[in-house]
N, C-alpha and C positions, 0 to 999 in steps of 0.2 A: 264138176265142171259141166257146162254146157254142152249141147250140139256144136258152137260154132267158140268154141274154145272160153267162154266168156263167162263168169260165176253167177248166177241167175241169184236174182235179188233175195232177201230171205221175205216168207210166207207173210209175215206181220207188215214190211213195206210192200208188199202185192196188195195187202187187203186194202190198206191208207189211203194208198195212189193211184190205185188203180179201180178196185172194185167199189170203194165206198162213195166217192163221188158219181157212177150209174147210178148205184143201189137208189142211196141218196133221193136220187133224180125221180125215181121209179117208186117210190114206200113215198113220197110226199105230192105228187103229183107235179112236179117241174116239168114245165118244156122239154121235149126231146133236146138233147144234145145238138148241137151244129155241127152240121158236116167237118168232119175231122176230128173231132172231140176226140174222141177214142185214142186215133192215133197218136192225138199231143200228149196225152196220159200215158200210154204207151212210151213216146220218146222222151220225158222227161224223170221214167220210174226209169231206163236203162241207163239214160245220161247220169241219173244219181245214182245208181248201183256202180256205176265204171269208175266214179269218183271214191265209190267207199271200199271197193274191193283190193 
């Protein structure tokens, strides 16, 4: 369990959700992200861990 009581996503949906669309971004030369990106990846990898946990 987490710091904040909450069961942190497994490793394999961190890489999916989270880290491969930067990567992605960065290994192909894409545009920087828009302000916020990060965070909506962020709140949409918790939002679907709370749902599967």
């Amino acid at each position: 369990m987490g710091r904040r009581g909450r069961v942190p996503p497994p490793l394999d949906q961190i890489l999916d959700q989270l880290v491969a669309p930067l990567y992605l971004r960065a290994i192909f030369g894409i545009d920087p992200p828009a302000s916020g990106y990060p965070e909506l990846l962020v709140n949409r990898l918790l939002g679907c861990a709370a749902t599967h946990s």
